[in-house]
BARO-239690 format. One record per residue (C-alpha): z, x, y; residue in one letter. Coordinates in pm, whole numbers, padded with zeros to 5 digits, always signed. Example, Ala and Ser with C-alpha at 12.3 -4.5 7.8 and 13.67 -1.06 7.14 Angstrom:
<pts>
+00780+01230-00450a +00714+01367-00106s 
</pts>
This chain:
<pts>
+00000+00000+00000x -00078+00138+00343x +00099+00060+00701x -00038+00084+00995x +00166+00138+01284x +00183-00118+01562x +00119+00058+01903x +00294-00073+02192x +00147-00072+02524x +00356+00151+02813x +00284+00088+03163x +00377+00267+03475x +00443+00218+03848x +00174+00384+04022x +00420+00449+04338x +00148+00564+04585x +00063+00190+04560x +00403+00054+04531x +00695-00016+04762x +01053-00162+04687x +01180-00330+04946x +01480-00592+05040x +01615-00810+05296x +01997-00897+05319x +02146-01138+05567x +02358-00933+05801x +02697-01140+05922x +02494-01454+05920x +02252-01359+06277x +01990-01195+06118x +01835-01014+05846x +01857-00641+05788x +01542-00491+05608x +01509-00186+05405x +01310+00064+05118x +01405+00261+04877x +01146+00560+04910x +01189+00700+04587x +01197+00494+04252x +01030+00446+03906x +00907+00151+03655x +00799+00161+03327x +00723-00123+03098x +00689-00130+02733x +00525-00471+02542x +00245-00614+02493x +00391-00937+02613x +00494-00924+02999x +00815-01198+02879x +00877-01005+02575x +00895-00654+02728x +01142-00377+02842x +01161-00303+03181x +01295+00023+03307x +01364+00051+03673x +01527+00376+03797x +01589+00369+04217x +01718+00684+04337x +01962+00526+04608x +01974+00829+04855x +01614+00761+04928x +01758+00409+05089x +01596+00343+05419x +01662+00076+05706x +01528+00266+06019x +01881+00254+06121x +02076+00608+06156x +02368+00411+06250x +02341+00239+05860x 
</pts>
């Protein structure tokens, strides 16, 4: 009997044409915005529901164009 191995498929984040971004509500007046510069994603399945997702965001890279934050 022979097996045959079931490949998965392994994406990654091209981050040249990514960004990860977020908005938080700052003491209920308005919204503070911000990116993390540096970060990774990789995803493993062949099924986008079924799959792992890896996300690894260096948080030193944070940015909010605030040197006061």
């Amino acid at each position: 009997m022979e097996t045959v191995a079931k490949t998965t498929t392994k994406w990654v984040l091209d981050p040249t044409h990514s960004e990860l971004t977020f908005k938080v509500r700052h003491m209920m007046i308005t919204n503070v915005k911000g990116e993390f510069k540096n970060f990774s994603v990789d995803i493993e399945g062949d099924d986008i529901f079924k799959s792992r997702i890896s996300v690894l965001i260096d948080a030193s890279s944070i940015n909010t164009n605030s040197r006061q934050r």
